[in-house]
N, C-alpha and C positions, 0 to 999 in steps of 0.2 A: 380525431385528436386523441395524441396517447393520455388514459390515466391510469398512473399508478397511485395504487392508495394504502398502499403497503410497503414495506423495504423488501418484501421477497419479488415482487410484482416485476415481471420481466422488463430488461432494459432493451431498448430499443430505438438507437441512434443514428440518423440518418449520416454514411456515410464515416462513422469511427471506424478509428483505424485497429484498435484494441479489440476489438470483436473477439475474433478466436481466440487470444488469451483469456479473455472473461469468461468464454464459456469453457476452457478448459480449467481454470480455479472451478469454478459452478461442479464439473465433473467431479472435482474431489471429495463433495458435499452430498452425494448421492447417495450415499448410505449409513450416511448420518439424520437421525432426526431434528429437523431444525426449526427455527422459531423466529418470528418477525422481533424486529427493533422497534421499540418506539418513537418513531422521526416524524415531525409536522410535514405537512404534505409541502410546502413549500420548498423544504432543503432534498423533498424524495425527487422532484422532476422542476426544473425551470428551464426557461428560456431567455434570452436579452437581444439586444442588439444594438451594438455601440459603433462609432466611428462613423462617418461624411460619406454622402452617397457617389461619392465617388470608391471608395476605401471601407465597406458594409464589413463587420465581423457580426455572423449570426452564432449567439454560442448556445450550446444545450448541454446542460450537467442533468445526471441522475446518482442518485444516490440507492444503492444497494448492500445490505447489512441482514446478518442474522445471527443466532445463538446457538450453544448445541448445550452439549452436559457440561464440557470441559471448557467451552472455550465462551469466555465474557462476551466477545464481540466483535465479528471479521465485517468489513463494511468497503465497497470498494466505491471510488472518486470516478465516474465516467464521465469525460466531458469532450467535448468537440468544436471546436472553436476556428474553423476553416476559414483563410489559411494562417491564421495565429498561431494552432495549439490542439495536440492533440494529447489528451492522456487515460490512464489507465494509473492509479493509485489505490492497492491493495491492501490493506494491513490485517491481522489478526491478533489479538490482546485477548491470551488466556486469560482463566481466572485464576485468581493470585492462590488458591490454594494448591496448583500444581507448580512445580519448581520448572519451569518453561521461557523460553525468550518469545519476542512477536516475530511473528512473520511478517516481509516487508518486501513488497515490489511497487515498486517507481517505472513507469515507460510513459515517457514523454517526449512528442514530434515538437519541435516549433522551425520556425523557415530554414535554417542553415543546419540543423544537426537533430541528432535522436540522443536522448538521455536514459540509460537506462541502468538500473539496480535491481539487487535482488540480495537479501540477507534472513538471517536468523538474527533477530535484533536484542542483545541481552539487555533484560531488567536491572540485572547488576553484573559488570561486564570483569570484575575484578575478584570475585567471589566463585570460585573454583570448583566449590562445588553446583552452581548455576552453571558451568560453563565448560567443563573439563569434556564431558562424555560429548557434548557437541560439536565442539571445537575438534573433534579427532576425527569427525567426522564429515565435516562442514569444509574442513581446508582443503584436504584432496579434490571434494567434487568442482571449489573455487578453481583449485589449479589445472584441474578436468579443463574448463570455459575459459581461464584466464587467457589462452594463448588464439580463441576466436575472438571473443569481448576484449580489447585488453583495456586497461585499465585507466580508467578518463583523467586520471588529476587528483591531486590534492583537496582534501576536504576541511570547510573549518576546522579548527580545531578544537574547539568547544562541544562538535557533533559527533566525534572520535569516539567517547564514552559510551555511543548507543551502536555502534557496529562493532560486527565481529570481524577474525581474522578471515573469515571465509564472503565477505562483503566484495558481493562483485555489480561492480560499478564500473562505466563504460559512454564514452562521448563517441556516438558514430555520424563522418558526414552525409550528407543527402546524396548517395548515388547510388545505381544501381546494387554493387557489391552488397552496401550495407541494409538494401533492402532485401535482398536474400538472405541474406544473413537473421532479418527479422521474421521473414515471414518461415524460412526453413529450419531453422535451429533454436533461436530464440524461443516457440513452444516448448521443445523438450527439455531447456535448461530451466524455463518458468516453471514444466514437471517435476526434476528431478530433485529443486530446491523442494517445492512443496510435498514430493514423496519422502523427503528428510524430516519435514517438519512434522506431517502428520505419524509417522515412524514414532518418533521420541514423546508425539502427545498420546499416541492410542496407550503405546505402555507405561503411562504415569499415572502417578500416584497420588494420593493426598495428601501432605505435609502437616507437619504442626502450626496452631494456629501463632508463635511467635514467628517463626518460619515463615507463614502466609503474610503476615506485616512488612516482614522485610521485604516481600516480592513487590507487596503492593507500593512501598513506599517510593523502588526503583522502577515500577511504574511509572508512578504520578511523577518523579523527576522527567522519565522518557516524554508524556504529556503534555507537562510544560514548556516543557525546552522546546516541543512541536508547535505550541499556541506562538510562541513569542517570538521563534525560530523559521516558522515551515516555510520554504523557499517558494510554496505557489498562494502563498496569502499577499503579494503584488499584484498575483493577474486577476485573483478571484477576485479584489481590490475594483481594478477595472473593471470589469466583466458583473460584476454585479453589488457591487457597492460596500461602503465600508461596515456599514451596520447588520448587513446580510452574511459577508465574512467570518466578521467577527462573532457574530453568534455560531457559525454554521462551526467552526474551528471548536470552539466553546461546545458547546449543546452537545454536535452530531461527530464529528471527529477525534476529537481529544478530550471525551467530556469524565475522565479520572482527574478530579482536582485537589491540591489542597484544601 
């Protein structure tokens, strides 16, 4: 039986479909010195199984998360949920005293369709100097993908605030095409977003601590809006209850609060 009892502690899921993107983020991290998160063993590795033994979903989440000099705390969502749900939820949340947005990858299977995103997620999406050097940068590589990925739909509108103009986001249906498309391309855009990201963190700097307030403050709104907001707090919901959710959202995912 696996244990992990660490957040660095190798993930290992029978049958996820996210594999090789996890271990291509993981690759990015190789020469970085990195450090374990603090997460109770319960949100690091569970198990459940819900639904009539006719209709069994066996699900398994693991939780992997670490720290470096710059960056607060990259923590990825792996869960497996056959044939429910499959995902891969990435994030990265510098720390507020570099002038930086989060990194953000979404790749989610469920029966009819693949969901997938991938952005530089500004802390304050209106404030030019946050935002100018990236955005000159971010939108060509969007337009680069946009015409394989294209572009899934409308998003609330309330969730506008936390994407950039280079936010590429994409509904593919279940057929062969588009699983080519994932297994053969889909790495190298998950690359080339994260060789942007790391690019603009390796040569940053440290800001003034009013400066650092501001970042943090447009943090803690992006954290919020995720606890109240985050579109897989239904399934987790199901899949393992509301009180497990709710902390795990709280505590281990979005735990910058007011």
């Amino acid at each position: 039986m696996q244990n992990r009892n660490s957040s660095l502690s190798k993930v290992n899921i029978s049958g996820w479909k996210w594999q090789k993107c996890f271990d291509q983020i993981l690759c990015k991290f190789k020469d970085y010195s990195i450090n374990p998160c603090n997460i109770d063993n319960d949100f690091l590795d569970k198990k459940s199984i819900i639904g009539s033994s006719k209709n069994i979903i066996n699900t398994h989440i693991s939780t992997w998360a670490c720290s470096t000099k710059k960056i607060r705390k990259a923590r990825a969502v792996c869960l497996e949920a056959s044939p429910f749900a499959s995902v891969l939820n990435f994030v990265i949340t510098p720390k507020n005293v570099y002038d930086m947005p989060f990194f953000g990858a979404d790749f989610v299977t469920l029966p009819n369709y693949h969901l997938l995103a991938l952005d530089l997620q500004p802390a304050l999406k209106y404030d030019a100097l946050h935002t100018k050097d990236i955005w000159e940068k971010i939108i060509p590589l969007h337009d680069k993908w946009q015409d394989i990925f294209p572009h899934g739909g409308d998003i609330p509108k309330d969730a506008k605030n936390y994407f950039s103009p280079g936010f590429l986001w994409t509904k593919l249906p279940i057929n062969d095409e588009s699983e080519n498309k994932i297994t053969n391309l889909l790495i190298q855009c998950l690359d080339e977003y994260l060789d942007l990201y790391f690019y603009f963190l390796n040569k940053s700097e440290e800001v003034s601590k009013d400066r650092s307030m501001e970042i943090l403050s447009g943090q803690k709104s992006y954290m919020n809006y995720r606890i109240l907001k985050d579109p897989a707090k239904n399934m987790l919901n199901k899949f393992f209850g509301l009180e497990w959710t709710t902390e795990y959202l709280n505590e281990v995912l979005f735990d910058l609060k007011n």
